[in-house]
C-alpha positions as a Markdown table, in Angstrom:
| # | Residue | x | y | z |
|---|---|---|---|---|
| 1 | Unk | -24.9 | 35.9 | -3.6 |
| 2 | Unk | -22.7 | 36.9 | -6.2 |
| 3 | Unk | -23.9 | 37.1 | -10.1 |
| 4 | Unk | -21.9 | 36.2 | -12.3 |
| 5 | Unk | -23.0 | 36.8 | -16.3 |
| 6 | Unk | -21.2 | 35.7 | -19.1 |
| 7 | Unk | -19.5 | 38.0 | -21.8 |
| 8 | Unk | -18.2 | 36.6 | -24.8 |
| 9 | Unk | -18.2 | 33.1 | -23.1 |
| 10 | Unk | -15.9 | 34.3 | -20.2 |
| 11 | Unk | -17.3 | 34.8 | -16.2 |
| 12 | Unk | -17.9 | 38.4 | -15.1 |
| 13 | Unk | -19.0 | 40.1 | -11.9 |
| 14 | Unk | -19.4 | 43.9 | -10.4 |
| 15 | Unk | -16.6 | 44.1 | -7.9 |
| 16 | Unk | -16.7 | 46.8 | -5.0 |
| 17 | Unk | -13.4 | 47.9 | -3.9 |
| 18 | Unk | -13.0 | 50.1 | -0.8 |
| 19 | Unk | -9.9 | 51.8 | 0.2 |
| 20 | Unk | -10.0 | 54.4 | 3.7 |
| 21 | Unk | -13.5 | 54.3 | 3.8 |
| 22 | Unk | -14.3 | 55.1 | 0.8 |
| 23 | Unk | -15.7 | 52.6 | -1.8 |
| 24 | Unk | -16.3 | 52.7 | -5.5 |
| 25 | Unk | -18.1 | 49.7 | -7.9 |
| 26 | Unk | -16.2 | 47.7 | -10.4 |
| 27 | Unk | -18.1 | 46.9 | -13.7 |
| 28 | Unk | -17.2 | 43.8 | -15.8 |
| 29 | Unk | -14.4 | 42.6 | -13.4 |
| 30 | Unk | -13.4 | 39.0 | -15.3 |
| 31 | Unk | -13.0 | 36.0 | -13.3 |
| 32 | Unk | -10.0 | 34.1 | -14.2 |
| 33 | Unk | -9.1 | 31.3 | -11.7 |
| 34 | Unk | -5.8 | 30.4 | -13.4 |
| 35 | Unk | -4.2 | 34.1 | -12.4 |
| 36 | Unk | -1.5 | 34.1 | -9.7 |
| 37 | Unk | -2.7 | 38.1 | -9.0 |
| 38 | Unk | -5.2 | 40.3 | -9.7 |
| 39 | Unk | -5.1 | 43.3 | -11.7 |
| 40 | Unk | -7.0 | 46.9 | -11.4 |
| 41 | Unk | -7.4 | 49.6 | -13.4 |
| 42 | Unk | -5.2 | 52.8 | -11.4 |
| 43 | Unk | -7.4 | 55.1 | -13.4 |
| 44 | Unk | -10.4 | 53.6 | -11.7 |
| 45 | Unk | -8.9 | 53.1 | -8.2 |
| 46 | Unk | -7.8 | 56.7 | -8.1 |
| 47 | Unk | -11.5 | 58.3 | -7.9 |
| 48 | Unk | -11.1 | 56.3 | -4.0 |
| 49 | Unk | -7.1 | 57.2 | -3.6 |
| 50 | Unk | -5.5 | 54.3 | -4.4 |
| 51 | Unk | -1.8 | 55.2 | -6.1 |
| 52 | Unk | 1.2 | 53.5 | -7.1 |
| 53 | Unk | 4.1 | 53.9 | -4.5 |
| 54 | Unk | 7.2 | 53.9 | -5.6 |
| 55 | Unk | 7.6 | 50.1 | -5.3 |
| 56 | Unk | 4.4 | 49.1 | -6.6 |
| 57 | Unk | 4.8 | 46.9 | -9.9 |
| 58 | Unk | 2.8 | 48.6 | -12.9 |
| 59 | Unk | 2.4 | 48.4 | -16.4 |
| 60 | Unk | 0.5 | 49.8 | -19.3 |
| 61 | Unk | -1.9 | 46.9 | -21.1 |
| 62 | Unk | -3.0 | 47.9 | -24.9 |
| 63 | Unk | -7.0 | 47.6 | -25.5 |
| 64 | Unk | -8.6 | 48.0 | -28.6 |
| 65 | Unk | -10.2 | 51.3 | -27.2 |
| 66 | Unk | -7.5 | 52.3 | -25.0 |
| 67 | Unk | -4.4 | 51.6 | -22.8 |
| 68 | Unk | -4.6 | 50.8 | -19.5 |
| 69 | Unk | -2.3 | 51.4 | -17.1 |
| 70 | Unk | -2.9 | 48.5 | -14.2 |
| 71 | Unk | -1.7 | 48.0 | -10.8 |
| 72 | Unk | -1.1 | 44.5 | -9.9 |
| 73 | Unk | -2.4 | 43.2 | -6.6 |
């Protein structure tokens, strides 16, 4: 069963992502159900080998506490 707990009146769950055999545990991943993709940290999905190729779509999304830089799935 997935938990889902609410933040600020939006849905969020932990996400595990696992890429070769190797795994690592998404905090606060946000459900939205309107999306037509879903977006990752790169930063994040590094730590299991996951990089942009070449022609991967990317972009860098502003924070308040940082920038991102996301690869969309």
């Amino acid at each position: 069963m997935i938990t889902i707990k609410e933040l600020s009146e939006l849905p969020f769950i932990e996400a595990t992502v696992t890429f070769r055999g190797q795994s690592i545990k998404l905090m606060n991943v946000l459900i939205d159900t309107g999306s037509a993709g879903t977006i990752f940290s790169v930063n994040k999905l590094e730590a299991i080998g996951v990089k942009p190729e070449a022609n991967d779509v990317t972009q860098t999304i502003p924070s308040v506490d940082l920038s991102l830089f996301i690869l969309k799935i």
